[in-house]
TIKE-302029 format. One line per field, with one value per residue (C-alpha): residue number from 1; chain; x, y, z. Coordinates in Angstrom, 3 decimals. Last residue first. Layout:
REM TIKE-302029
fike = c(NUM,...) .
marro = c(A,...) .
u = c(X,...) .
v = c(Y,...) .
w = c(Z,...) .
//
This chain:
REM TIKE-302029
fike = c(378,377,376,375,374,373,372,371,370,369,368,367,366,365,364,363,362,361,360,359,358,357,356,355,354,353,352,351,350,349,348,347,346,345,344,343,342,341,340,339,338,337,336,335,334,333,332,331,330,329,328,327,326,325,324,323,322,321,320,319,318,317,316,315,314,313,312,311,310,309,308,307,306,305,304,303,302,301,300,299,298,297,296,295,294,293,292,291,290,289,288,287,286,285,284,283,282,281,280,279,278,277,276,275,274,273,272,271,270,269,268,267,266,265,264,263,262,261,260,259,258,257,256,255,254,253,252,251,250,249,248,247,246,245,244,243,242,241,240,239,238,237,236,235,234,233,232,231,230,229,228,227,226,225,224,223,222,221,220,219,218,217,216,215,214,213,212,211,210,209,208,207,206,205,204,203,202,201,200,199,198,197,196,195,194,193,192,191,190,189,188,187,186,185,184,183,182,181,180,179,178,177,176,175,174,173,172,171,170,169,168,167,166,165,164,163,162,161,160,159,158,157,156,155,154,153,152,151,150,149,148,147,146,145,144,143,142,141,140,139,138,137,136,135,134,133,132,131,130,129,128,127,126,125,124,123,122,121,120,119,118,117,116,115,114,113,112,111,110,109,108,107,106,105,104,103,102,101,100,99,98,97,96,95,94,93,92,91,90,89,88,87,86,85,84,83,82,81,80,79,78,77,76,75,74,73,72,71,70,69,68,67,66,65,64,63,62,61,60,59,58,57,56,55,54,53,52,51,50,49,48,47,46,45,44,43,42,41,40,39,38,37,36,35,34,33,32,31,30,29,28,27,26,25,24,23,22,21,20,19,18,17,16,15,14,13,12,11,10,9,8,7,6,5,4,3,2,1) .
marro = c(A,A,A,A,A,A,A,A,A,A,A,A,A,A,A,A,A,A,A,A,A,A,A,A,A,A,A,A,A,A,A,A,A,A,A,A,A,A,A,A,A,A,A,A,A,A,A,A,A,A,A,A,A,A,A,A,A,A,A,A,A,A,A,A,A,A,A,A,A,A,A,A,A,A,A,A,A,A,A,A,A,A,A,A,A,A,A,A,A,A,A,A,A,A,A,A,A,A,A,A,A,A,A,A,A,A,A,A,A,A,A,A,A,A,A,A,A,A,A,A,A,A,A,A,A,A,A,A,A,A,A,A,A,A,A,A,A,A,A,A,A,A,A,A,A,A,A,A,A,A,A,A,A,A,A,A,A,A,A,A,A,A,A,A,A,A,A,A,A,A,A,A,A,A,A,A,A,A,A,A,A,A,A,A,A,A,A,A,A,A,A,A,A,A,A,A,A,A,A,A,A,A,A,A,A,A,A,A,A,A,A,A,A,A,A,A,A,A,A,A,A,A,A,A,A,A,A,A,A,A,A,A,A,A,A,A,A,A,A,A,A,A,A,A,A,A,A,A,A,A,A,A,A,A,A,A,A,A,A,A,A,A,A,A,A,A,A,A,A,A,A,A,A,A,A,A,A,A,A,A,A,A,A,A,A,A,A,A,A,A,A,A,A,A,A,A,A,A,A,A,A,A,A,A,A,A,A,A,A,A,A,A,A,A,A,A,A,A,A,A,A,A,A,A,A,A,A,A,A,A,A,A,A,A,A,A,A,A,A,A,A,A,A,A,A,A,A,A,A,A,A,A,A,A,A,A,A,A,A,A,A,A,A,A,A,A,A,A,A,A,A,A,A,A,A,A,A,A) .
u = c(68.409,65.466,63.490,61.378,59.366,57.880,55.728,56.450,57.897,55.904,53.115,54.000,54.743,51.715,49.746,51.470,50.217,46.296,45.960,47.087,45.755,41.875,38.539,39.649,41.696,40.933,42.662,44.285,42.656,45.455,45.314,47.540,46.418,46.472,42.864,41.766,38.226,37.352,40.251,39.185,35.150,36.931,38.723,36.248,33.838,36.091,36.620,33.008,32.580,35.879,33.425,32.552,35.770,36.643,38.617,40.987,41.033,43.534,43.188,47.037,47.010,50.335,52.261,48.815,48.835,49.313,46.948,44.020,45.014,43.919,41.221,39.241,36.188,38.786,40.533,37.190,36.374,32.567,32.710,35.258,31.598,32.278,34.358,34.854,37.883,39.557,43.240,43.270,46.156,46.537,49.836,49.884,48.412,48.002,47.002,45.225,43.068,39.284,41.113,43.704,40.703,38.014,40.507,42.191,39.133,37.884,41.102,40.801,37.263,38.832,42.714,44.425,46.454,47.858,51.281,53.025,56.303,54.667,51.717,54.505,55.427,59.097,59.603,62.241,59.728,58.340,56.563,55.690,54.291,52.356,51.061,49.742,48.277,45.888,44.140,44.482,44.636,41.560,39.683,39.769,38.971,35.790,34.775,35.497,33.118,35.045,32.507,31.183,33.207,33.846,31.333,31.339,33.675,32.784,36.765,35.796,37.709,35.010,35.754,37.745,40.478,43.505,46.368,49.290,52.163,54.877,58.076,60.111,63.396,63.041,62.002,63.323,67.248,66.942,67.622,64.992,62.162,63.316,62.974,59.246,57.932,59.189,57.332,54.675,53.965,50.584,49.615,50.823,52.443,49.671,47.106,48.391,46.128,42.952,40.624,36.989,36.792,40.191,43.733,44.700,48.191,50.016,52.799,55.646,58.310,61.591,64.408,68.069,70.374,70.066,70.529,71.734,68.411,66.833,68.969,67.208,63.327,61.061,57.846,54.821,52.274,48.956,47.181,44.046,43.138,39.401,37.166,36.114,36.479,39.488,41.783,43.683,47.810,49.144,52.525,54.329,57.362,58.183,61.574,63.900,65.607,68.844,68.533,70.701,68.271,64.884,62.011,59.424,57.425,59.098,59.592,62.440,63.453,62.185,58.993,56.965,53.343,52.253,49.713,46.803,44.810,42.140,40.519,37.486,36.375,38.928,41.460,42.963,46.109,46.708,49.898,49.586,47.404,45.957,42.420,42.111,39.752,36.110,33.279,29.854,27.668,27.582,31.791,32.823,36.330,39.177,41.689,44.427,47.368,50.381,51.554,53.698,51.789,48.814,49.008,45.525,44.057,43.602,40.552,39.961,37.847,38.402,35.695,38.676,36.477,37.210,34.804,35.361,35.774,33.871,35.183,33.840,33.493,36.375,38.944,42.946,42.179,40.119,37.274,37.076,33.935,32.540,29.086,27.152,29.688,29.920,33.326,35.342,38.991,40.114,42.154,43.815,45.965,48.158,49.485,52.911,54.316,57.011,53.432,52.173,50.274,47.760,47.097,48.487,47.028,49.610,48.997,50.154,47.044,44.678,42.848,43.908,41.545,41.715,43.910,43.652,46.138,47.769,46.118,48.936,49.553,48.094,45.929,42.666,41.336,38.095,38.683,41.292,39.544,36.073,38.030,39.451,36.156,34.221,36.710,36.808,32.619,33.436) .
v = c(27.227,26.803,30.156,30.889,27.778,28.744,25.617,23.739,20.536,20.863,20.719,17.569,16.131,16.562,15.387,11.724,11.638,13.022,10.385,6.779,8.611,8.336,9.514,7.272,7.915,5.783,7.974,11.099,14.339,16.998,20.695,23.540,26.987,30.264,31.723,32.180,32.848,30.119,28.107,28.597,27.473,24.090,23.550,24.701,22.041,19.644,20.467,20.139,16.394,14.766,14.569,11.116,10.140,7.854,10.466,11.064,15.203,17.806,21.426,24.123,27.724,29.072,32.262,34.347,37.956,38.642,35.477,36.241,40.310,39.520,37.112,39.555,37.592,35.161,36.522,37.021,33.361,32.489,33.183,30.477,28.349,26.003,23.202,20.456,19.207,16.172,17.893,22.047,24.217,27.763,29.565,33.689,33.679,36.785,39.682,36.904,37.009,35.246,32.732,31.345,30.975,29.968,27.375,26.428,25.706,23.393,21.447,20.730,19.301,16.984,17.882,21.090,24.068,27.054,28.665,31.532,33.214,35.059,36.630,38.164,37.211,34.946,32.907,32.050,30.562,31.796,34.683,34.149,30.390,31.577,34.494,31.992,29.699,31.598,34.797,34.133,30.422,29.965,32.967,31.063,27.691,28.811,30.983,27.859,26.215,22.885,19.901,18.958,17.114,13.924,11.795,7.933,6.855,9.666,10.997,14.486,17.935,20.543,23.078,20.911,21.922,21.021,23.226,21.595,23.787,23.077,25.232,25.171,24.400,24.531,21.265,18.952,19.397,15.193,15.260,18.263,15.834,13.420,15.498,16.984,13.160,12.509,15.195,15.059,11.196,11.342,9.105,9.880,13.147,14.508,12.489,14.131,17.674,15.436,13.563,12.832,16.047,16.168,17.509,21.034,21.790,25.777,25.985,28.331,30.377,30.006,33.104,31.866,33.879,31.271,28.630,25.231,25.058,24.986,22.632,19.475,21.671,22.487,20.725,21.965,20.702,22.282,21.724,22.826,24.022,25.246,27.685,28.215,31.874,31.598,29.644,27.892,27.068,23.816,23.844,20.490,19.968,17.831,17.832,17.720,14.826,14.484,11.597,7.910,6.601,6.406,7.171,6.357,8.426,8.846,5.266,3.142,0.550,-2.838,-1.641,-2.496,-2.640,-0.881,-1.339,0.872,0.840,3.234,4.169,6.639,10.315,12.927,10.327,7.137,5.645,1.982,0.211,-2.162,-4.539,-7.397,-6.180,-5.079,-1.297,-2.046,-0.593,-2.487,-4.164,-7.293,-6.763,-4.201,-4.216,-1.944,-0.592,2.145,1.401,2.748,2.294,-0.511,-1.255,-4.394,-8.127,-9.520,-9.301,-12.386,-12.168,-14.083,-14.450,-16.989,-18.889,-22.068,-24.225,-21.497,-17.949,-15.724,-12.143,-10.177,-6.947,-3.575,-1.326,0.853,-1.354,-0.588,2.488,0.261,-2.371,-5.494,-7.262,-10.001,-11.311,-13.555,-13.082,-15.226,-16.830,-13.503,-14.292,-11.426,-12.164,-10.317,-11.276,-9.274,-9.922,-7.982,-11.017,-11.360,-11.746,-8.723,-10.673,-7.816,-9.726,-12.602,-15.467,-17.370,-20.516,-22.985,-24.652,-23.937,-20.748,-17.954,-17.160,-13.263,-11.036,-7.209,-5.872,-2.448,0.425,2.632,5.996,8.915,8.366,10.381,8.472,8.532,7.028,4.447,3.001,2.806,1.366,-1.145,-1.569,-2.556,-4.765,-6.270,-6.724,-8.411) .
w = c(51.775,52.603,53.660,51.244,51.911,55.194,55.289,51.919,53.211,56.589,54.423,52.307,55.977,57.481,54.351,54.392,58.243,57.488,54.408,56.292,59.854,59.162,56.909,53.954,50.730,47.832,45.550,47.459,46.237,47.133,46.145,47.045,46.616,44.439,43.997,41.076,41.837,39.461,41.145,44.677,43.931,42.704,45.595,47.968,45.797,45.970,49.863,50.357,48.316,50.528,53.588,53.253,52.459,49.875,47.528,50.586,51.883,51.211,50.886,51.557,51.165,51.258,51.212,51.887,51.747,47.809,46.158,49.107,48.319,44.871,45.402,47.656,49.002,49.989,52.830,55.042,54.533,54.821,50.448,50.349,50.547,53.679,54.591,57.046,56.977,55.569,56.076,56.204,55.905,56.373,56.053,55.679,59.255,62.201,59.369,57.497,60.356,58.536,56.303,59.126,62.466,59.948,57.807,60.967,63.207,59.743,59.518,63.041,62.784,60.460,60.251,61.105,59.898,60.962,60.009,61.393,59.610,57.043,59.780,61.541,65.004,64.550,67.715,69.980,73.296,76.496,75.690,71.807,72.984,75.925,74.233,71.217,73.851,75.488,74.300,70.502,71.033,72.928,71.396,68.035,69.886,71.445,68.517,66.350,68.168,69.589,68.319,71.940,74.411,72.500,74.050,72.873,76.050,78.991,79.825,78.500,78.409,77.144,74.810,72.569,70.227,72.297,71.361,69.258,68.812,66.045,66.461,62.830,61.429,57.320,55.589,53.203,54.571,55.009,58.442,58.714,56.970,59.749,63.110,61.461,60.949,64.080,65.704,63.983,64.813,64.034,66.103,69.681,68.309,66.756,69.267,71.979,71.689,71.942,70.033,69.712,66.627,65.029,66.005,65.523,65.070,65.318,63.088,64.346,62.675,64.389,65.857,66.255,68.830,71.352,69.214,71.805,72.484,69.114,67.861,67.088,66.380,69.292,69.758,71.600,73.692,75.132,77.868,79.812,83.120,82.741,83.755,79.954,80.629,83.076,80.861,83.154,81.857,81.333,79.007,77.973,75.794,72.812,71.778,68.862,67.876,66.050,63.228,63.078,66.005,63.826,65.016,62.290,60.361,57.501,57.205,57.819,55.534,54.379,56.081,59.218,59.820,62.858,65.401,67.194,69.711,70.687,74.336,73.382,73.584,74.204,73.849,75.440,73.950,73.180,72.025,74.485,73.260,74.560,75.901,72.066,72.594,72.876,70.430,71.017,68.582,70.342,70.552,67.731,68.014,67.496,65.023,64.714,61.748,61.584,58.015,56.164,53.455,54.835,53.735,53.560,56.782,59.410,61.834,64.901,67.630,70.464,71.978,72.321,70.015,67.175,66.768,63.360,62.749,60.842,58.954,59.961,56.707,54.574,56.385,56.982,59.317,61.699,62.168,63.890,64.241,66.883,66.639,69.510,72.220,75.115,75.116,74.583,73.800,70.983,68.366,65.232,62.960,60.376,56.897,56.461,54.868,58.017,59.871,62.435,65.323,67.198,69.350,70.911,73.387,75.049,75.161,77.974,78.385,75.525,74.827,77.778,80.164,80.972,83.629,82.030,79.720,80.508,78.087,77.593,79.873,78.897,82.148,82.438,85.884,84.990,81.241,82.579,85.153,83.463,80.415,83.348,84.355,81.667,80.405,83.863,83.526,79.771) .
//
């Protein structure tokens, strides 16, 4: 448990993006390896965590609605075996005594605004649309640091350009601009989300039309202290942020369309919510807003909205998701259902069973990027 401790310590100080490398540990039985996460040909997966002291050991993650507990053999090792999963990417961890801890043998980690999380992935018969698949062009994901002198603070943002875009110097794109949720960070899109791949597929297929997608970091505060996500990101924060910030950066440097029509804003969680207030109050900078399992208020705290006419004439899309099991789905019914007695044109998803995590916020990317800047498919 004390190198646990200190490789998270490690880790979280030193900021590295780079996957959580497995520390030195007993292993149960001579010559036995210990694995985990083990994905079965059934799609049943096991996992196992050595930890010879432990009173109660749970794992929890995207495929579970509550912690599930894990059991102790002779060689102190925990284990847990699911019933067999969809193929997804799944993120997990384990509640140790109570405490969360990343899977010590698990590479496919990632550390973010507020804690180390792994993750694992379920395979299908045939590849999904998230997946990176070698028979599609590939666009590609750049990085741009700049300071932003009131927060005094160098921070990041990343951006994808579409399979192409270099070799169209003519060609001018519209641009989404990505908000990831509260704990995270500006990686987790592409880490997790897979946006980019998502985005390189969906163009494959001609189901979406070639478009920039920036992803800002939506914290104030940059945080490597595990169970502190760097406050909430006031809108006001984030809002001058991206007006001040990133948005000149990406219409300087990069082919972009700069009307309203051809930007798009959306987010998920505490995203969702920046992208609602940021999109609904500056319709003259968004005609696309989209928000995933956000946080919602009355449409009434949207400056678009208390005119349903010019809401249905200035915006091209207006996009509400959230999963049925959320906690927060109950404000964006009630958005939803305030929208259509204003009659107010929108997009509406209530996904059955849907959780607070990736398995609703991924299949939502992509049924946006499908009808982002529609009018332009061929």
């Amino acid at each position: 448990m004390r190198r646990l401790t200190l490789l998270l310590a490690t880790v979280l100080s030193t900021g590295a993006p780079c996957a959580l490398a497995r520390p030195t540990q007993a292993q149960p039985g001579a010559g036995t390896k210990l694995v985990s996460p083990e994905v079965a040909p059934d799609r049943r997966v096991t996992f196992r965590l050595l930890a010879a002291n432990a009173k109660d050991v749970k794992v929890a993650g995207d495929f579970t609605a509550k912690p599930l507990p894990m059991i102790k053999d002779k060689s102190d090792v925990w284990t847990y075996t699911t019933t067999a999963l969809k193929p997804e990417i799944y993120g997990y961890y384990f509640l140790l005594d109570g405490r969360r801890v990343p899977d010590p043998a698990n590479l496919f980690a990632s550390n973010s605004n507020q804690y180390l999380k792994t993750y694992f992935e379920v395979p299908g018969d045939t590849p999904s649309y998230w997946a990176m698949r070698a028979d599609v062009p590939h666009g590609t994901v750049h990085e741009h640091y700049y300071n932003n002198a009131a927060l005094k603070a160098t921070r990041r943002f990343l951006l994808y350009t579409p399979p192409g875009y270099a070799s169209s110097p003519d060609r001018l794109y519209p641009v989404l601009y990505l908000y990831h949720g509260a704990g995270d960070d500006e990686r987790m899109w592409t880490r997790v989300g897979q946006a980019n791949f998502v985005m390189d597929n969906l163009l494959a297929e001609g189901k979406a039309e070639p478009a920039l997608i920036a992803m800002p970091f939506g914290h104030a505060v940059r945080n490597f202290r595990e169970g502190s996500n760097g406050g909430q990101g006031p809108t006001a924060t984030i809002e001058k942020d991206l007006f001040d910030y990133v948005m000149p950066i990406v219409e300087k440097e990069y082919r972009v369309k700069k009307d309203a029509d051809h930007r798009a804003i959306a987010g998920l969680s505490m995203g969702g919510g920046q992208a609602l207030s940021i999109g609904l109050n500056h319709p003259d900078k968004f005609a696309n807003v989209a928000a995933f399992s956000a946080p919602i208020g009355q449409a009434s705290k949207y400056k678009v909205l208390n005119d349903p006419a010019q809401a249905n004439k200035s915006l091209k899309l207006l996009w509400i998701g959230v999963g049925s099991d959320d906690g927060m789905a109950g404000g964006s019914i009630r958005f939803h259902e305030d929208l259509d007695r204003k009659m107010i044109r929108h997009h509406w998803e209530l996904t059955q069973g849907g959780l607070h995590n990736w398995l609703v916020w991924r299949p939502y990317l992509r049924d946006v990027l499908t009808k982002l800047f529609k009018e332009n498919l061929p």
